[in-house]
C-alpha positions as CSV (number, residue, x, y, z in Angstrom):
1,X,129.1,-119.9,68.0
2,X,127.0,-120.2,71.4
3,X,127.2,-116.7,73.4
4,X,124.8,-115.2,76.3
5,X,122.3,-112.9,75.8
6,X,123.3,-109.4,75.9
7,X,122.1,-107.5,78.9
8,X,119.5,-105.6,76.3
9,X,118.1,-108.5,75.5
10,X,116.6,-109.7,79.2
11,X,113.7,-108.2,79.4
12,X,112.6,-109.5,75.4
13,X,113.5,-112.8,76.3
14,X,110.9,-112.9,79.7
15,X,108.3,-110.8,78.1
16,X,108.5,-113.3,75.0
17,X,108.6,-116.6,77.0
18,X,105.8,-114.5,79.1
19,X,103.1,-113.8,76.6
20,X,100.8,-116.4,75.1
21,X,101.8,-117.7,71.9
22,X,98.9,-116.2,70.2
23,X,99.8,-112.9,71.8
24,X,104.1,-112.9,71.2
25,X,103.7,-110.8,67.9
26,X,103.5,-107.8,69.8
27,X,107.0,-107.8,70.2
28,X,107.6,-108.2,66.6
29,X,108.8,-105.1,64.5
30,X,107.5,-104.5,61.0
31,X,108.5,-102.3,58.9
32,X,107.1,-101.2,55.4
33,X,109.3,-100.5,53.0
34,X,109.0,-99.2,49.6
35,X,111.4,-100.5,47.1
36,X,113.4,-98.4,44.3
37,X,112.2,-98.4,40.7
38,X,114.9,-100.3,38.7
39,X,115.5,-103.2,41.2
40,X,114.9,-106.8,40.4
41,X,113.7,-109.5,42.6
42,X,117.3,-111.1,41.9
43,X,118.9,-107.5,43.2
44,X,116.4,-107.8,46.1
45,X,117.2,-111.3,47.1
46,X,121.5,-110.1,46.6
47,X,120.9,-106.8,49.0
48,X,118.8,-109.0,52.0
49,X,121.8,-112.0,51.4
50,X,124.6,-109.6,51.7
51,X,122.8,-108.4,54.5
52,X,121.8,-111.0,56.8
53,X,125.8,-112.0,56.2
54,X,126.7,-108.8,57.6
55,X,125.0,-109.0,60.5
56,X,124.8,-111.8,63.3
57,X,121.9,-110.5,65.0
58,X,119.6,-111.3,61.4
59,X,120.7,-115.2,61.9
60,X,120.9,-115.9,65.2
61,X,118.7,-118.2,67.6
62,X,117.8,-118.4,71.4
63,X,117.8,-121.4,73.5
64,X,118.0,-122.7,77.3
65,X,119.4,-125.7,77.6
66,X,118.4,-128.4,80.9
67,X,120.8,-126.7,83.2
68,X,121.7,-123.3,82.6
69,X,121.4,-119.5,81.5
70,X,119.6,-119.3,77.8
71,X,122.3,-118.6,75.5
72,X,122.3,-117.8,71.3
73,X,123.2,-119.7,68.4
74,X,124.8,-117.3,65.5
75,X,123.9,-119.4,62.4
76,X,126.7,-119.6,59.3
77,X,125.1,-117.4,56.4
78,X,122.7,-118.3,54.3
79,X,119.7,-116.8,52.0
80,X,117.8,-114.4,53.9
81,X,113.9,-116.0,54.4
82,X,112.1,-114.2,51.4
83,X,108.1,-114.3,49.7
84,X,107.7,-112.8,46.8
85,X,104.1,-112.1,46.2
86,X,101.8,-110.1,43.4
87,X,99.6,-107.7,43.9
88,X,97.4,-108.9,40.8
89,X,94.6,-111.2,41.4
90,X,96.2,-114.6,39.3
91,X,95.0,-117.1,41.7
92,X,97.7,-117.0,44.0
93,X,97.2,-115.9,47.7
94,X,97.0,-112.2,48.1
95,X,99.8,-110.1,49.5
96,X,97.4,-108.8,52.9
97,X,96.7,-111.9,53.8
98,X,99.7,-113.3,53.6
99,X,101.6,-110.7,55.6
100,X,98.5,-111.0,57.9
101,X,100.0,-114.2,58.4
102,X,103.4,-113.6,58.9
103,X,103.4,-110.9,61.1
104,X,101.0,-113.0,63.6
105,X,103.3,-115.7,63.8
106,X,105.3,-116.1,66.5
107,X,108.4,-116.6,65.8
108,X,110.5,-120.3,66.5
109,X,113.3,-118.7,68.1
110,X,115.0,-121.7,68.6
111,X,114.5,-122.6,64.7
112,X,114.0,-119.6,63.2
113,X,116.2,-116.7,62.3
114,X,114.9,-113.2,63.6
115,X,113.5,-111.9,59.7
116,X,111.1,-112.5,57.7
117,X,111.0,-110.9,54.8
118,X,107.7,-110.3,52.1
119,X,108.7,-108.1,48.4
120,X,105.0,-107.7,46.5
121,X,105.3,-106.9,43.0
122,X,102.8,-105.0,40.7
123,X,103.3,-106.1,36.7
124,X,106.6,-108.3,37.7
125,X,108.6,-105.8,39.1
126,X,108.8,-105.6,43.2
127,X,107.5,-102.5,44.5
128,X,107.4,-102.7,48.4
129,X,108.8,-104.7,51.3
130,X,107.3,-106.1,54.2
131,X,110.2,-106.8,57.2
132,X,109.0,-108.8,60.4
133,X,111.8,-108.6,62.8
134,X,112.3,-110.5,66.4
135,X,112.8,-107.5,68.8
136,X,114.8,-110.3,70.6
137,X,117.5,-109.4,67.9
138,X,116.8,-105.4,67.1
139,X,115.7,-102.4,68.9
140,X,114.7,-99.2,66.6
141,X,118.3,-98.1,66.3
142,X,119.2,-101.1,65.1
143,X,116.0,-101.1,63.0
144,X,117.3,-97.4,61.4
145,X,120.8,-98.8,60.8
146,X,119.4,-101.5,58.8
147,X,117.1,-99.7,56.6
148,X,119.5,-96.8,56.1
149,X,122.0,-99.5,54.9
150,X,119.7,-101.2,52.4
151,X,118.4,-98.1,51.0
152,X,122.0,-97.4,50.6
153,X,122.9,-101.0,48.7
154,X,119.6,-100.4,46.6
155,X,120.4,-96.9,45.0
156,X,123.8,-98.3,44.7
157,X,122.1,-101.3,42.3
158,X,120.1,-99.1,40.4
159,X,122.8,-96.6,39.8
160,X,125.0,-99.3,39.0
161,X,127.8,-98.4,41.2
162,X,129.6,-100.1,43.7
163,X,127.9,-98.7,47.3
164,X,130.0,-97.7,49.9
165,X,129.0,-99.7,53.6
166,X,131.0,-99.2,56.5
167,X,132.0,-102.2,57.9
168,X,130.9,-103.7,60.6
169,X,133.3,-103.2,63.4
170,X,131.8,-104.4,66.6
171,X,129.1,-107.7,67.0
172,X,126.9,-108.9,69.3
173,X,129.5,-111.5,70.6
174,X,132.0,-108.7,71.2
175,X,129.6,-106.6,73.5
176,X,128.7,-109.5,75.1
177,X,131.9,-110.5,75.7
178,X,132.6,-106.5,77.1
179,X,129.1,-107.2,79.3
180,X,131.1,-110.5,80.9
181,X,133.9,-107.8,82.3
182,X,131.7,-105.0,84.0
183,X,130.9,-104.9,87.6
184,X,127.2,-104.6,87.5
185,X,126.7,-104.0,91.5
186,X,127.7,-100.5,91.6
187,X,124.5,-99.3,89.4
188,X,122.2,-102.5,91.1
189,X,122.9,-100.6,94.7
190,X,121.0,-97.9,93.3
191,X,117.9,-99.6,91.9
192,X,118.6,-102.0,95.3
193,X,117.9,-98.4,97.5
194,X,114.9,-97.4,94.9
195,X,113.2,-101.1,95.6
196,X,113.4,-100.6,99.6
197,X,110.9,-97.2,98.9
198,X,108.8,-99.3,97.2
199,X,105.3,-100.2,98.2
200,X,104.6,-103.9,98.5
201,X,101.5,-103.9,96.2
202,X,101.6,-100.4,93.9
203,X,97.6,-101.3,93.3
204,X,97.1,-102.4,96.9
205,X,93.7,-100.0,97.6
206,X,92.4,-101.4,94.1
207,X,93.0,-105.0,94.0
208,X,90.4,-107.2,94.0
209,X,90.7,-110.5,96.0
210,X,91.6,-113.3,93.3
211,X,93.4,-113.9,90.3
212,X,92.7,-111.4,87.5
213,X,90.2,-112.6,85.4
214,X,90.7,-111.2,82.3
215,X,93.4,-108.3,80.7
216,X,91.0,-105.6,79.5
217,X,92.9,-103.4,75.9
218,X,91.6,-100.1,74.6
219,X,93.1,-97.6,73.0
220,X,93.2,-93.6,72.3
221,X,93.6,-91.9,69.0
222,X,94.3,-88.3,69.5
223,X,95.3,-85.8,66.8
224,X,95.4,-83.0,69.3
225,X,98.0,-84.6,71.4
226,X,100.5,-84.5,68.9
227,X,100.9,-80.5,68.8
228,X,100.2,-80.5,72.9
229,X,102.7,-82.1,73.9
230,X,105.7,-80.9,71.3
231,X,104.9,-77.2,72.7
232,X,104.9,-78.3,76.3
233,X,107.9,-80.2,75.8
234,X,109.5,-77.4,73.6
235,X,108.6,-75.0,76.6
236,X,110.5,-76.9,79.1
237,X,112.9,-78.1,77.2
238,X,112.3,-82.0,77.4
239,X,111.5,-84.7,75.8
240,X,107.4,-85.0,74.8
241,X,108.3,-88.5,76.6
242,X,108.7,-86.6,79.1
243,X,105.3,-85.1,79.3
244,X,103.0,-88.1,78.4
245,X,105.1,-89.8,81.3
246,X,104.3,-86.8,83.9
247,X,100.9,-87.1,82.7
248,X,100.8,-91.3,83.4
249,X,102.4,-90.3,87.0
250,X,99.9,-87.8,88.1
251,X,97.0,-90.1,87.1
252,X,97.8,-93.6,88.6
253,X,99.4,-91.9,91.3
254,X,95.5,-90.4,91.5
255,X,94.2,-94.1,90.8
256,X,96.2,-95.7,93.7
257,X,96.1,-93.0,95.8
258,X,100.3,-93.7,96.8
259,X,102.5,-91.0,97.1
260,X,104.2,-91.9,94.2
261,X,103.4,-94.3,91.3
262,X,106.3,-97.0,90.7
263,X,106.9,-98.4,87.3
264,X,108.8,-99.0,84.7
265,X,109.7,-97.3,81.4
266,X,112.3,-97.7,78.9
267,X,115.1,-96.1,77.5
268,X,118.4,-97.1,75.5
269,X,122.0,-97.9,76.1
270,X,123.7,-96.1,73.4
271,X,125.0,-92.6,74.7
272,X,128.3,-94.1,75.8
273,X,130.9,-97.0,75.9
274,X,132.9,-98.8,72.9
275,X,130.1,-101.0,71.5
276,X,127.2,-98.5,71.2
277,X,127.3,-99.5,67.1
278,X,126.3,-102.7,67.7
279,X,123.2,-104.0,65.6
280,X,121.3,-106.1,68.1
281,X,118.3,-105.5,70.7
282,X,120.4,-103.0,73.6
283,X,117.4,-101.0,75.7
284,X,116.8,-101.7,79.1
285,X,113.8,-100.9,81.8
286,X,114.0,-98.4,83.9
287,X,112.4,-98.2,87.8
288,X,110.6,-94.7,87.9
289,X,109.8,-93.4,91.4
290,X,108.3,-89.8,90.7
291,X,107.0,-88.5,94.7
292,X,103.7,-86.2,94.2
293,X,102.5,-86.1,98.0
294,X,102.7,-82.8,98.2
295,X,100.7,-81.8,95.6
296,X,103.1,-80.2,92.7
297,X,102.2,-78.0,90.1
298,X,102.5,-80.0,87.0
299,X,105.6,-78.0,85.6
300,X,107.3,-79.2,89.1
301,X,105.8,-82.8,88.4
302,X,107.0,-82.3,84.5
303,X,110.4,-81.2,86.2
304,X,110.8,-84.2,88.6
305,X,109.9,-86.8,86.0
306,X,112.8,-85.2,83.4
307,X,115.2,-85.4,86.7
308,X,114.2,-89.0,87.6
309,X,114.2,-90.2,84.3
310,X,117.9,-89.1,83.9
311,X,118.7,-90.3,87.2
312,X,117.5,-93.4,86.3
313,X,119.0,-93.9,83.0
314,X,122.8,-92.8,84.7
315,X,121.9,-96.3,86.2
316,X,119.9,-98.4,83.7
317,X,123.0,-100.6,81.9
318,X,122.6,-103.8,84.3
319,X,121.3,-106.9,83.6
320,X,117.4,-107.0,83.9
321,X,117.0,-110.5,85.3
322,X,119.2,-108.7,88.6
323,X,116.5,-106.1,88.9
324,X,113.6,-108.5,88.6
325,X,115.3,-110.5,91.5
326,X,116.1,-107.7,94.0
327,X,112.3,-106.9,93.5
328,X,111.2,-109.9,94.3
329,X,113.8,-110.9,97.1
330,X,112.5,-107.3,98.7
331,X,108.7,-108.9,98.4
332,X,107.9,-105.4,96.0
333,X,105.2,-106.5,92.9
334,X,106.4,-104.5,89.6
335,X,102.4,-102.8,88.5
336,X,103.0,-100.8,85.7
337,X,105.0,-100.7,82.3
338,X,105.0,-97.5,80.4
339,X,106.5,-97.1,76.7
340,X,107.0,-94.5,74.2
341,X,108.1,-94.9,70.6
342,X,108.1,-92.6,67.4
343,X,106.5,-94.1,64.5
344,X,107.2,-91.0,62.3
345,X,105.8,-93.2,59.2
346,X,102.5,-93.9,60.5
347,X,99.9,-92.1,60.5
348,X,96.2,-92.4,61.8
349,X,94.5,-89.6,59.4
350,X,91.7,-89.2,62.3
351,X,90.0,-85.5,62.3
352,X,89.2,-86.0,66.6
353,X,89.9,-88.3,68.9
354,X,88.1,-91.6,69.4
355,X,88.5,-94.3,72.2
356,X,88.6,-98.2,70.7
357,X,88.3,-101.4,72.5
358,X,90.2,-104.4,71.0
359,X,88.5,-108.2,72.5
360,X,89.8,-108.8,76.6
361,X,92.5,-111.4,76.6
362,X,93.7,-113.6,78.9
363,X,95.7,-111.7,81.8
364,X,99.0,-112.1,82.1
365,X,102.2,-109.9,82.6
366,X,102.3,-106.9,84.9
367,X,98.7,-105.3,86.2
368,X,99.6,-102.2,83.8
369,X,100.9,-101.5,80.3
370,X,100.3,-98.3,78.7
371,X,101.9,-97.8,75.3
372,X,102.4,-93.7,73.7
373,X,103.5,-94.2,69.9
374,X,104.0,-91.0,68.5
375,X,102.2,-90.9,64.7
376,X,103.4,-88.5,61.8
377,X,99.3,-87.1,62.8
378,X,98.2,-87.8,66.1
379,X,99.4,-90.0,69.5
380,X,97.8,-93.6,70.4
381,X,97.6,-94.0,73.7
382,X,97.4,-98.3,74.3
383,X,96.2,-99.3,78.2
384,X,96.4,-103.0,78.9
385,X,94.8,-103.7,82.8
386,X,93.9,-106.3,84.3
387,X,90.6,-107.0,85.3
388,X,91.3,-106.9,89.0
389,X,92.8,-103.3,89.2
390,X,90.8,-101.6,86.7
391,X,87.6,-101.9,85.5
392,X,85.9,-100.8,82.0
393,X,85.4,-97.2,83.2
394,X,88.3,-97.1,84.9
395,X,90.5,-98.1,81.4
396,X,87.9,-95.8,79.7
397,X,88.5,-92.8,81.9
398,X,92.3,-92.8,82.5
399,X,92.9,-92.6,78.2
400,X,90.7,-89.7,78.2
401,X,91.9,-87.8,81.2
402,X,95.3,-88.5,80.1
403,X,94.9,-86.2,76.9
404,X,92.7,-84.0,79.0
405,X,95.4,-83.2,81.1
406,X,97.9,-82.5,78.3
407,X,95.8,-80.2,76.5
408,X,94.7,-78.5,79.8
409,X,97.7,-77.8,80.9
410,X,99.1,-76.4,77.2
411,X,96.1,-74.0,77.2
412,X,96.4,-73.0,81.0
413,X,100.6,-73.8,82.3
414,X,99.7,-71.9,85.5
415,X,96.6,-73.6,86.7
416,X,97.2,-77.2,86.9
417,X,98.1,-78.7,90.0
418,X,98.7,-82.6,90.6
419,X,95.5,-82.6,92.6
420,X,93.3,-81.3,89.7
421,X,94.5,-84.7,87.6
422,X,92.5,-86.8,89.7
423,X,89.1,-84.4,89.3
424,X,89.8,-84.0,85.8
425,X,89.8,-87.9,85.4
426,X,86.9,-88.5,87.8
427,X,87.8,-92.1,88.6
428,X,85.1,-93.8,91.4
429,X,86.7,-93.8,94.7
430,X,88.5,-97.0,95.9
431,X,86.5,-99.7,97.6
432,X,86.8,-99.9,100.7
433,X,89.2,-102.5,102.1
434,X,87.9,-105.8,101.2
435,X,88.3,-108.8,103.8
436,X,90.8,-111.0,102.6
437,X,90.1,-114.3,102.3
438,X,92.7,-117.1,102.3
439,X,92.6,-117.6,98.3
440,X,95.6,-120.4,98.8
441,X,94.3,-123.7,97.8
442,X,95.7,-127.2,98.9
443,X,98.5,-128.4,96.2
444,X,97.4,-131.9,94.4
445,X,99.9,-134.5,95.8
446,X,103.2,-134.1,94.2
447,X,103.1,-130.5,92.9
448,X,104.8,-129.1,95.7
449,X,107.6,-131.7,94.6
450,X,107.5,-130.9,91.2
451,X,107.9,-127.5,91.4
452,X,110.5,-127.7,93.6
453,X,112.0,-129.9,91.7
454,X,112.2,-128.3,88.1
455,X,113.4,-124.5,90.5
456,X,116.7,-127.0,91.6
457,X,117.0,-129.3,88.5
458,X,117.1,-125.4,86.2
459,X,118.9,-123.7,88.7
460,X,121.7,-126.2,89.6
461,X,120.1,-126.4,93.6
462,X,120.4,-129.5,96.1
463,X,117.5,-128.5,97.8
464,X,114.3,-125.4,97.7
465,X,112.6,-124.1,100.6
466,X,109.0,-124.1,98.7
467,X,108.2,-121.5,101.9
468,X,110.5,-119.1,99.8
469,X,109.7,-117.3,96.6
470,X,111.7,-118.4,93.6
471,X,114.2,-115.7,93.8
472,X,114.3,-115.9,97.7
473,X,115.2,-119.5,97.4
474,X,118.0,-119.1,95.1
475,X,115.7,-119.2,91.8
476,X,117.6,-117.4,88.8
477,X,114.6,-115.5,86.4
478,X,116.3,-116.2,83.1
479,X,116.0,-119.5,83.8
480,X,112.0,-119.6,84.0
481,X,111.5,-120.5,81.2
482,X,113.2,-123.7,81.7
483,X,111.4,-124.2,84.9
484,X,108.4,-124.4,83.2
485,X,109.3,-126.8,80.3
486,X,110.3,-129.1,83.0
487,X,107.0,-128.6,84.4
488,X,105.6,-129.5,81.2
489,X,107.7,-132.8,81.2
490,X,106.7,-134.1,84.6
491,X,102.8,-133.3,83.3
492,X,102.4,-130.0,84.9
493,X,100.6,-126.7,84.2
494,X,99.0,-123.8,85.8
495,X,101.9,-121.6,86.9
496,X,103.1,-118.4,84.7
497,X,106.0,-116.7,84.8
498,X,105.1,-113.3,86.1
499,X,104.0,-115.4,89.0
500,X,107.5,-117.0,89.4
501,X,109.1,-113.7,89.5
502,X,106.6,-112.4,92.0
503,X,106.6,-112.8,95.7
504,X,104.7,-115.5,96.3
505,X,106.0,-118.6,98.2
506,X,106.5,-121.3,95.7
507,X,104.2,-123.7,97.9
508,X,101.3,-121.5,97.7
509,X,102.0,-121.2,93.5
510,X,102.4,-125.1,93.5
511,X,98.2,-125.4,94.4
512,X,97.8,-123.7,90.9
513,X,99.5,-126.7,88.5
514,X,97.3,-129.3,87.4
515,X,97.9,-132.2,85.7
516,X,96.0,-131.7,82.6
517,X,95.8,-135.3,81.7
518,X,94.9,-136.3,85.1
519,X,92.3,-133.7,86.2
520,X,89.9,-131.8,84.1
């Protein structure tokens, strides 16, 4: 059966096809499971079976074909892809390194179905289960449905009784299928009116002329956090979201120096509507535009950011790859990502908070992406910048002042002002404007041609203005990916697909491909 993505799964689908491959298990979800005493690998291998049959989403695959919108593949069932592994030293490779291994692994998602699947056994009998799982196919409600119904199937093996699952009544081909008969435009006029505020460049004072070099990662492990933010949150009634994502506000609107900060952050589509049962990935972004310019006390700012936030999710069930082309047709570059997840089984087991630096990568994706996962302990804090909008002591500085701020203002609620953010962080002051120097350089002969070329031969065109963006000249963003494999084809390289979905004119991004072959 071959069906369109769901709406939910846009953004998973660029940010996979976006990322490096040695970078695209940070989208996986893994989950560690222990297993009831009593089971057999046999009973293991039956309860991942019957699941994977009752559930599409476990055995379906993503493709784009020459001329058209990717699309999935629901495979017919079949056994669920298993290791079985023992923790005893007999020779055989050890369980770490081995699920080391797997999770790393991108996955084929052409190929390969979404799970992977490691039981480790101690003595012969299986004692815990290690579940990698394409967030192409999942989202964490979807990951709770699924570990509430094995645990279900499991005590009904070991109790030997027969275990009552409800079945499944909606699939991921029926809410697509719903998708196919909404009228998206109504909620797109909103985020179209939100996009017209927008600043061209969110990072404008703080750019550097010239690609990004490098994307710098650190991250923030803070026990105190955790406690901070529940009583804030608890004392405004809101979400402690809520309050790491007033906190991110105040201080990149202190970093840019903009009257607002403009990002995006996420949220799911599961309040309402007949298919909001339906195992499969279903969360979409959301455009935040929280105004600070005159200076609010942080309970206002904490205020604003709850009303946004709703106001935005009232309007978040349209189809990313829309969004992502009113953005670029209004010439407005996307900065920041923010995310927050619970990981209520983690834990961190750190006394104070410590600052860690994980090895710079290569840049890609938008300039920002800061990550709040909420530990059974403490809160890590992830920021991801690029090299040319934040520096070492920049990244350094805003994961410190962001806890500062959250425990400042839990000990003192009346004495915190947006303004006080930016001292409390201490960032340097922005350069002044550098002169800009015309970084275009003169396309090798026939990459102008190419890469107008692949943009019609994806998007069904007779003919692209490469004086246009992509999305200005009629470019459709879920269908960059195939763009660039055409690229590929014809012997062409050097162009990513942030930058396709950006506002540059696809003549000035044709005099980055190469022909690697041709020209070292």
């Amino acid at each position: 059966m071959n069906m369109d993505l769901g709406w939910g799964q846009h953004y998973i689908w660029l940010r996979y096809h976006e990322l490096p491959p040695g970078a695209r298990h940070n989208t996986h979800i893994i989950l560690n499971l222990d297993i009831p005493a009593g089971l057999t690998i046999q009973n293991c291998r039956a309860v991942l079976n019957q699941t994977v049959r009752r559930h599409e989403t476990l055995r379906t695959t993503y493709h784009f074909d020459r001329d058209g919108d990717p699309y999935r593949v629901v495979r017919p069932p079949g056994p669920c892809p298993l290791v079985v592994l023992s923790a005893e030293k007999d020779g055989t490779a050890m369980p770490a390194e081995v699920v080391d291994r797997l999770g790393t692994a991108e996955f084929d998602i052409a190929e390969e179905w979404p799970i992977r699947v490691v039981i480790i056994t101690t003595e012969g009998a299986p004692r815990q289960a290690v579940v990698v799982l394409n967030h192409l196919a999942v989202d964490m409600w979807t990951v709770t449905e699924l570990k509430r119904e094995m645990w279900a199937s499991c005590a009904g093996v070991v109790a030997r009784r027969p275990t009552a699952v409800e079945p499944v009544r909606h699939r991921p081909s029926d809410l697509v299928r719903h998708e196919a008969s909404l009228d998206p435009a109504p909620a797109l006029a909103y985020w179209e009116k939100e996009i017209e505020a927008m600043p061209a460049d969110g990072f404008g004072d703080r750019r550097r002329p010239g690609p990004p070099v490098e994307t710098l990662r650190a991250s923030l492990v803070s026990p105190a956090l955790l406690g901070a933010a529940q009583r804030i949150a608890a004392r405004h009634r809101v979400w402690p979201s809520q309050v790491h994502l007033a906190a991110y506000t105040a201080l990149m609107a202190a970093y840019t120096g903009g009257p607002s900060f403009d990002h995006l952050t996420f949220t799911g589509n599961r309040e309402s509507g007949p298919y909001s049962n339906v195992l499969t990935c279903m969360f979409s972004p959301l455009l935040m535009r929280v105004d600070v310019r005159d200076d609010p006390p942080f309970a206002e700012l904490l205020a604003r950011v709850a009303d946004r936030f709703e106001q935005a999710r009232e309007h978040a069930y349209v189809p990313y790859g829309a969004v992502v082309e009113l953005l670029a047709r209004k010439g407005a570059r996307l900065a920041s990502e923010f995310n927050f997840i619970k990981q209520p089984t983690l834990e961190s087991r750190a006394r104070r908070s410590r600052v860690t630096w994980q090895p710079a990568a290569d840049a890609y994706g938008t300039d920002t992406y800061v990550r709040v996962d909420q530990w059974r302990d403490s809160v890590v804090v992830a920021l991801h910048a690029a090299s040319s909008v934040m520096d070492g002591d920049a990244v350094e500085r805003f994961l410190r002042a962001l806890e500062t701020v959250i425990l400042t203002y839990d000990a003192t609620p009346d004495g915190l002002r947006t303004s006080d953010v930016a001292a409390l962080a201490g960032f340097a002051p922005a350069p002044a404007p550098a002169r800009r120097h015309d970084l275009r350089t003169v396309p090798e002969q026939g990459a102008v041609e190419a890469l107008t070329a692949a943009v019609a031969q994806a998007n069904g065109l007779a003919g692209v203005d490469p004086d246009r963006n992509y999305a200005g000249a009629g470019g459709r963003v879920l269908r960059i990916p195939r763009v660039l494999a055409l690229l590929r084809d014809l012997g062409w390289a050097g162009v990513t697909l942030h930058e396709l979905t950006g506002v540059t004119p696809l003549g000035t991004l044709a005099g980055q491909l190469l022909q690697p072959g041709v020209r070292s």
